[in-house]
N, C-alpha and C positions, 0 to 999 in steps of 0.2 A: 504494500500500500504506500500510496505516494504522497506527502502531504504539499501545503503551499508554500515556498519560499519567502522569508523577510520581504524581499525587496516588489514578488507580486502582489502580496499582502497590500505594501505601502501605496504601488502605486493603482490597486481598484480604490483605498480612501482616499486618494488625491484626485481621483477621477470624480467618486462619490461628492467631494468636496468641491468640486468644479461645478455641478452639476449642482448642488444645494444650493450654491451659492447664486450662481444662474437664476434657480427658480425664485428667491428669496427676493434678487431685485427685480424679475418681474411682476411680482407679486403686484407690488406698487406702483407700476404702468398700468395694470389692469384694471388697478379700482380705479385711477384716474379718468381712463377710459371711458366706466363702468356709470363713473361720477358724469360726466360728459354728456357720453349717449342718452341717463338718464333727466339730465338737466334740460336736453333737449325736446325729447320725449316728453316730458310732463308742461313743457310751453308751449309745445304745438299742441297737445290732450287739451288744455288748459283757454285757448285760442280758439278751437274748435266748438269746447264746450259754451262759449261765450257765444259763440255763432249760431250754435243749435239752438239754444236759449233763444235768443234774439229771431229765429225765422221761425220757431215755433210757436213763438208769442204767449210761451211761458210767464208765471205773474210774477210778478216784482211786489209783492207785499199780498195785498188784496187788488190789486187794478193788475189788468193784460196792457197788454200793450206797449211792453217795456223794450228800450233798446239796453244792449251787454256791453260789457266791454272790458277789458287788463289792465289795468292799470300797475304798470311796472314805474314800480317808485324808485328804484336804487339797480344795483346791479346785481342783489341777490332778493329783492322782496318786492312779488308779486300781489296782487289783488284781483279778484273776481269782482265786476258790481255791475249793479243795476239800477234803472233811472227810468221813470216813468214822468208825465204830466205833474201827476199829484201827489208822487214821491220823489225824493230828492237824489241824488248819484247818493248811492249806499254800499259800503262794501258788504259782501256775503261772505266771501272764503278768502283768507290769507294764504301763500305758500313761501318759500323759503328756498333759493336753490342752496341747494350743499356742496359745502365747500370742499374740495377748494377750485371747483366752476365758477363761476361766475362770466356776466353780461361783460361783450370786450367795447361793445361799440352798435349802435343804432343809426342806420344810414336808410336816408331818402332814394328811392329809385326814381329815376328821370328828371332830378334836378340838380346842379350840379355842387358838390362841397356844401350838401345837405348833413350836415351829423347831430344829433341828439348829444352823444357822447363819441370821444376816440378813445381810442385804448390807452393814449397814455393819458388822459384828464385823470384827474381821480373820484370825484364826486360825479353821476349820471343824472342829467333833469330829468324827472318822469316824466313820463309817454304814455299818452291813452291810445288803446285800440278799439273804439267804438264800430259793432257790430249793428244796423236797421232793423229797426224791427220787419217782420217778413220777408224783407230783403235779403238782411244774410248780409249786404256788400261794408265793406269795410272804412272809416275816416280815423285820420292821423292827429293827436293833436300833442305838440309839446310847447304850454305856453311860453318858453323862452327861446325857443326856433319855429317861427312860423313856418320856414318851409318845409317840413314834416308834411301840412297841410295839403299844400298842390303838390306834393310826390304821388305816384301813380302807384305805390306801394314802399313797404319798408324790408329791411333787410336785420335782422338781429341777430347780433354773431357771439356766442358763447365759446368761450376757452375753458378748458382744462384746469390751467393755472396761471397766473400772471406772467409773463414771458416766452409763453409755450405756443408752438406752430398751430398744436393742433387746433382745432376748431368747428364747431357747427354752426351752419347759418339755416335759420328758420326766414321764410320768406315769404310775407303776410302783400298780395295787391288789393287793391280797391275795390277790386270785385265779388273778391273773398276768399280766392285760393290761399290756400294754406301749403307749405311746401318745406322741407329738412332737407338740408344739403349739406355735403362736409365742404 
């Protein structure tokens, strides 16, 4: 019978350690990733949900008739609300992205050197996504950048983490499409 040698020995735990080690730092790519896709995921869920509301003419208190809309306050805290004639814009649901995703930048489509925010500001003006009622089509508003407004749709690009390539852009037109893209 033959046993293993010292030196094979050493080198399957130098391999085995190669190979931990490997996994150990992707680990941490993956929930980034994981954090990412999910951050995205739950703004376009979150977008849509405000649409269905709005064309189904779901009630907003006790009165139909209400128009939706997101109100993304910052670059990680979201809002649902709703706003009828005889109710007031209210919020219904807060969410939260988790970190460490976060909004990188809010860009007007078809206007030019339209940004809500850029990636390197620090602080984000909020942006309302207001959904019509039955309609479904979608208006921009960020009262400290008018052109939001006449943009033909908006673009919101979520990172991973501060510095990082990666990225999803959620991309809301006027009409109402709803779209994820990396």
């Amino acid at each position: 019978m033959r046993g293993f040698t010292l030196v094979e020995l050493l080198v399957v735990l130098a391999i085995m350690g190669i190979v931990g080690i490997t996994a150990y730092l992707n680990i941490g790519t993956f929930r980034e990733d994981a954090n990412l896709k999910s951050a995205a995921s739950d703004l376009q869920s979150y977008l849509r949900l405000a649409q269905a509301n709005a064309t189904t003419g779901l009630k907003c208190g006790a009165t139909g008739g209400s128009s939706w809309s997101l109100l993304i306050k910052d670059r990680t805290a979201i809002q649902l609300r709703c706003q009828t004639q005889a109710v007031a814009d209210s919020p219904i649901r807060e969410w939260t992205i988790k970190a460490p995703a976060q909004i990188d930048s809010i860009e007007g489509i078809g206007t030019l050197n339209c940004f809500s925010v850029k990636s390197d500001d620090v602080i984000i003006n909020p942006v309302t996504v207001t959904f019509s009622y039955l309609v479904g089509q979608a208006a921009f508003l960020d009262p400290q950048n008018q052109c939001l407004s006449e943009s033909t749709g908006i673009q919101i690009k979520i990172r991973k983490k501060t510095g990082s390539l990666d990225l999803k852009t959620i991309t809301v037109s006027k009409g109402g499409a709803i779209d994820v893209s990396k």
